[in-house]
PAZAPA-4460 file (N, C-alpha, C; in steps of 0.05 Angstrom, whole numbers, plus 32768, in hexadecimal, padded with zeros to 4 digits):
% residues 140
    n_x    n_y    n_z   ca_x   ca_y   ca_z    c_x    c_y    c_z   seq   type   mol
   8B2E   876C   82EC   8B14   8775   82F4   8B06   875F   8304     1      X     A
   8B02   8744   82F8   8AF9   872A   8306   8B0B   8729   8325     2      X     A
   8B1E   872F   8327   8B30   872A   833D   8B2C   873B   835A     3      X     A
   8B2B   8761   8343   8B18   876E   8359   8B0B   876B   8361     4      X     A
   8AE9   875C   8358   8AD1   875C   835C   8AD9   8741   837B     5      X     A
   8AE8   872A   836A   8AEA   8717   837E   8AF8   8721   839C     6      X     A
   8B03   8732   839C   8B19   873F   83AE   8B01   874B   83BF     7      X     A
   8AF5   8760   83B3   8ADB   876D   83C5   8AC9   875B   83CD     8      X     A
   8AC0   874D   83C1   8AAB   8735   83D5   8ABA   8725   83E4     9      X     A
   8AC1   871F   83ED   8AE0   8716   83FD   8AE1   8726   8418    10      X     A
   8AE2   873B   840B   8AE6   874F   8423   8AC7   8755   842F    11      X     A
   8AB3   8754   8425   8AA1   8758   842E   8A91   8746   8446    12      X     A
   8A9A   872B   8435   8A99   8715   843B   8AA4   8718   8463    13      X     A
   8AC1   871E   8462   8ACC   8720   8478   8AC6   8737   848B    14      X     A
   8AB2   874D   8484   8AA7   8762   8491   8A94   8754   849C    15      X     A
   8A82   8736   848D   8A65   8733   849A   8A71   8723   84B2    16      X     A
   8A84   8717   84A4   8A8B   86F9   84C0   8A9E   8711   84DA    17      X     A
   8AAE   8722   84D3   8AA9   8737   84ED   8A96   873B   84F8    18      X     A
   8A82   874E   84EE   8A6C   8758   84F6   8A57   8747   8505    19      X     A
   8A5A   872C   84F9   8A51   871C   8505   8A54   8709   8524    20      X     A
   8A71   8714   851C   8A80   8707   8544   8A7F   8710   8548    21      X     A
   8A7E   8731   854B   8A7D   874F   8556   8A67   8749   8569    22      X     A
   8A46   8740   855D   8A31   873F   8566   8A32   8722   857D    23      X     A
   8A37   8714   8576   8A39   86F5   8584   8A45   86FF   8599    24      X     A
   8A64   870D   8597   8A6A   870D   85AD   8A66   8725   85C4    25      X     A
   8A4C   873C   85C0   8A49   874D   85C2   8A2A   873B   85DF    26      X     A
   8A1A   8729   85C8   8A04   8722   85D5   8A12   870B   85EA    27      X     A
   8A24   8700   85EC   8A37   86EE   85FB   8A36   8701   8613    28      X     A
   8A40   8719   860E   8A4B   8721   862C   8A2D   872E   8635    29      X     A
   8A1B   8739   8622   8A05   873F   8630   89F1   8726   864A    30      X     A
   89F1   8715   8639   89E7   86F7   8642   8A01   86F3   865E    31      X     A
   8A15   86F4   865F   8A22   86F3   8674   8A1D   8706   868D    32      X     A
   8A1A   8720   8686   8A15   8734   869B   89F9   8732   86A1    33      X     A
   89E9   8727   8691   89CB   871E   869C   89D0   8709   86AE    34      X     A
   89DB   86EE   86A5   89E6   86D8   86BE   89F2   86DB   86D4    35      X     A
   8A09   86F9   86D4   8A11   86FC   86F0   89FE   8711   8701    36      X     A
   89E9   871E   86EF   89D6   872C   8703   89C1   8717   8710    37      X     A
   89BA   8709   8701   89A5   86F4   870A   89AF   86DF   872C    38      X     A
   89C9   86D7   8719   89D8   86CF   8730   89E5   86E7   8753    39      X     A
   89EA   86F9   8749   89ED   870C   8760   89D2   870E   8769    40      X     A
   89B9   870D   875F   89A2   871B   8765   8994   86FF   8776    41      X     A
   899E   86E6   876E   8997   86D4   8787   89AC   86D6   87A1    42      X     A
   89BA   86E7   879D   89D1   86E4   87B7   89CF   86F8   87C5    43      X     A
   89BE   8709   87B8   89BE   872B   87C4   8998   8728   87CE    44      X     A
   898A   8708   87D1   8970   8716   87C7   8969   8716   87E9    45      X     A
   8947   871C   87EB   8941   8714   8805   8928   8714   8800    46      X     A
   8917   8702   881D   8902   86F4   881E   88EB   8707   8830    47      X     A
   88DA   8712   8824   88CF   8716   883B   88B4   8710   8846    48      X     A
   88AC   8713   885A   8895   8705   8868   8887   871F   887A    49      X     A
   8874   8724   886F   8865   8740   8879   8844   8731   888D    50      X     A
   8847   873B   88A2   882A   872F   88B2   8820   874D   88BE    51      X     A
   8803   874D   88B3   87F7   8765   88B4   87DE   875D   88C7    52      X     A
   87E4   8769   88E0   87D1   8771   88F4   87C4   8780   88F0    53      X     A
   87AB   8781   890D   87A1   87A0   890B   878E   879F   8927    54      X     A
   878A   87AD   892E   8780   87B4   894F   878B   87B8   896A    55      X     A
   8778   87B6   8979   878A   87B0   8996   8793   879B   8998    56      X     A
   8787   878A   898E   8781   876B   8998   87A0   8767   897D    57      X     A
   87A4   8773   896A   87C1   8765   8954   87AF   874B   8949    58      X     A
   8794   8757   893C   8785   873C   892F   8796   873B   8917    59      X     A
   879A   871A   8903   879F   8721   88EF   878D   8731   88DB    60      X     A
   8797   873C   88BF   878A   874D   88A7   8786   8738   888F    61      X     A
   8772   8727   8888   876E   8712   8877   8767   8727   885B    62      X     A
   8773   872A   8853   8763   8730   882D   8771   874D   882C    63      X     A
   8789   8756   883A   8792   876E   883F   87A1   8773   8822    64      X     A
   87A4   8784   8815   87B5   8789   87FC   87CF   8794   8804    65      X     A
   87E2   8781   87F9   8800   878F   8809   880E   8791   87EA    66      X     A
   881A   87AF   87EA   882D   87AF   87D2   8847   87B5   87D7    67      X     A
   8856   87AC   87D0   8874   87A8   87D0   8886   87B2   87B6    68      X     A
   8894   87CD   87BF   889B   87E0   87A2   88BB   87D9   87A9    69      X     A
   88CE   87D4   879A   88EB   87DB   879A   88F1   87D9   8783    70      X     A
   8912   87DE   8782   891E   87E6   8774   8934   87D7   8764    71      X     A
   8935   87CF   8753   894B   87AE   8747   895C   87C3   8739    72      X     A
   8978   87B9   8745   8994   87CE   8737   89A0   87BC   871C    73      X     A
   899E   87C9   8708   89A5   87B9   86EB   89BF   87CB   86EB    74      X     A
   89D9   87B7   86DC   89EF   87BA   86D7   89EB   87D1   86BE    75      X     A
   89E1   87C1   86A6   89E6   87D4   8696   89CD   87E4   8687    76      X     A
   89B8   87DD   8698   899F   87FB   8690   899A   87FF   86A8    77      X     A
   8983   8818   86A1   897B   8821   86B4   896B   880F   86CD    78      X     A
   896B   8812   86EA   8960   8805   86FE   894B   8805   86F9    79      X     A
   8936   87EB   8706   891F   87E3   86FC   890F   87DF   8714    80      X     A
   88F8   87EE   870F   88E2   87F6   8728   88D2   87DC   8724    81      X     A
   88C6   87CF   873F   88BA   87BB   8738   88A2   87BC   8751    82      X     A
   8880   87B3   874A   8874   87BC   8762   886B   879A   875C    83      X     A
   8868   8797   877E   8855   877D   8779   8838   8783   878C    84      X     A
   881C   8775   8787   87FD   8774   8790   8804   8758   879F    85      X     A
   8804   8757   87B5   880B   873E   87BF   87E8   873B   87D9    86      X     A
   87DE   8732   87E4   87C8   872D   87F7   87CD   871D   880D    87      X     A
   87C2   8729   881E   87C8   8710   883B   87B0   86F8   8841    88      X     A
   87BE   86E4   8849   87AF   86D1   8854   879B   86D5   8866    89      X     A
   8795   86C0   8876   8780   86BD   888B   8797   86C6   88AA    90      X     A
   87AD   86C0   88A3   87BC   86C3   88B7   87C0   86DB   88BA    91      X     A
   87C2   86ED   88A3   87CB   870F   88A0   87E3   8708   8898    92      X     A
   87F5   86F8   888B   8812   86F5   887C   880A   86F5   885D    93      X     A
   8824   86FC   8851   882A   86FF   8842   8847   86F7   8838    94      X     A
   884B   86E3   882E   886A   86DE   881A   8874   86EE   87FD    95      X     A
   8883   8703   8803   8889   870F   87EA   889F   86F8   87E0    96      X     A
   889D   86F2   87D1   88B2   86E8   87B4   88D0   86F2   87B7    97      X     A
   88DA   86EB   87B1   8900   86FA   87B9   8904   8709   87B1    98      X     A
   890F   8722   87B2   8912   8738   87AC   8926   8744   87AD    99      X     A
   8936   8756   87A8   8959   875A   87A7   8952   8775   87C6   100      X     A
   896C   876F   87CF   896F   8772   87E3   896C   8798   87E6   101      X     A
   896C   87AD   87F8   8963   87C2   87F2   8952   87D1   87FE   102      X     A
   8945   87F3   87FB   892C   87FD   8802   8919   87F6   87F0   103      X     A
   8904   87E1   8808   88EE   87E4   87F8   88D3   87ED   880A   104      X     A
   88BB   87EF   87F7   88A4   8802   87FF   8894   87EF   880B   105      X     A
   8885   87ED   8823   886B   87DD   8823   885A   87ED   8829   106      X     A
   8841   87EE   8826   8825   87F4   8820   8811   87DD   8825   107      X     A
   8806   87E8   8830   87E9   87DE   8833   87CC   87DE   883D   108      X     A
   87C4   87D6   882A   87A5   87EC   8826   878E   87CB   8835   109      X     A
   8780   87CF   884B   876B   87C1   8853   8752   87CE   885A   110      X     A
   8742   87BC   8851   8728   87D4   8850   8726   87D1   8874   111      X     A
   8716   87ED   887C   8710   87F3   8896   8730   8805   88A2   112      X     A
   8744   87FB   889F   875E   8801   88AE   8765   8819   889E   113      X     A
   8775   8829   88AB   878B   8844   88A4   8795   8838   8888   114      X     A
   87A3   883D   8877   87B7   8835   8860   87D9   883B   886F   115      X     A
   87EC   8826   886D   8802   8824   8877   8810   8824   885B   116      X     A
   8822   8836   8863   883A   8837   884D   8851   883E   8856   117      X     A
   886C   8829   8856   8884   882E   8867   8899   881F   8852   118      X     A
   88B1   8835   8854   88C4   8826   884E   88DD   8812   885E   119      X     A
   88E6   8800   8851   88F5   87EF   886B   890F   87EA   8857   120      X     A
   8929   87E6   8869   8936   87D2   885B   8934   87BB   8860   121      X     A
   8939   87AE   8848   8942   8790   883C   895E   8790   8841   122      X     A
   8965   877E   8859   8987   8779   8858   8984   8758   8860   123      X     A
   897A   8752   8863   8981   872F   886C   896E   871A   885F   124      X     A
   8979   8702   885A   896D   86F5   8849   8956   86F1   8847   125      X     A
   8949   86E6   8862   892D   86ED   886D   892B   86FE   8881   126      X     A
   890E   8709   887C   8902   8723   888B   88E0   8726   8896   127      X     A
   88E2   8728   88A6   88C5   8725   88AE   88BE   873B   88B3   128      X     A
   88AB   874E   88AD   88A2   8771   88B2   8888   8768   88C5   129      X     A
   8886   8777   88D5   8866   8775   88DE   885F   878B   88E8   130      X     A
   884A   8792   88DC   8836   87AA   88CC   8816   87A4   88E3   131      X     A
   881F   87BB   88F5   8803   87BE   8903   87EF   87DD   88F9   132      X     A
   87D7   87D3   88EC   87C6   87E9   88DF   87B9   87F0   88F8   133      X     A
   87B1   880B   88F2   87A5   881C   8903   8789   8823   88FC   134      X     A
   8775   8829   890E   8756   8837   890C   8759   8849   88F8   135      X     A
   8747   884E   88E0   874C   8867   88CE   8741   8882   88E6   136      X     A
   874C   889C   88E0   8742   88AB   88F1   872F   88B9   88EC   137      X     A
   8716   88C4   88FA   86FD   88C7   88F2   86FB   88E2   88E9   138      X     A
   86F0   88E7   88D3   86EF   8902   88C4   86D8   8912   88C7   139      X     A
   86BE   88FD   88D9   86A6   8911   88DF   86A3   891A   8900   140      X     A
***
């Protein structure tokens, strides 16, 4: 009876220390496929540089709200929507942050001007868009 009892904890014993590498080496490979997306996603990413005009004259847009929508491809969940509120300078530029390579959305809303919303691809490391706003059109 003592021998059984010792026999079963034993064995139980050897179900936890399975169950246990089961998990270690389960979060191992998760933590890995996170390191090779991170890593592909600086090799796949790109830079971009948006300068927002507006008139005849192509004055810059100082305080213009530019948003930047795309799309980040995850290996093993679902793809991840990401928007950024980014603002322009005195120059009318804007530096978006790196971003994985792709269709993405720009928008932008300046008071007085039309609202611009276009999609572009992202294919090269750096990218410069330039965004000429238009007169809103008169409704009276």
């Amino acid at each position: 009876m003592v021998l059984q009892e010792g026999m079963q904890a034993m064995r139980e014993r050897h179900q936890i220390v399975a169950v246990v590498a089961l998990l270690i080496f389960i979060a191992a490979g998760f933590a890995a496929a996170q390191k090779d997306d991170k890593s592909s996603k600086d090799s796949n990413s790109t830079r971009l540089r948006i300068e927002v005009v507006a008139g005849e004259k192509e004055q810059p847009v100082d305080s213009a709200s530019v948003y930047v929508k795309f799309q980040q491809e995850r290996t093993l969940l679902k793809d991840r929507k990401h928007e950024m509120n980014l603002k322009t300078n005195r120059d009318g530029v804007v530096k978006v942050p790196p971003i994985p390579r792709g269709k993405v959305l720009v928008q932008v809303i300046a008071q007085g001007w039309k609202t611009f919303g276009q999609w572009y691809e992202a294919k090269e490391e750096e990218q410069t868009i330039r965004i000429k706003l238009q007169k809103p059109p008169r409704w009276y």
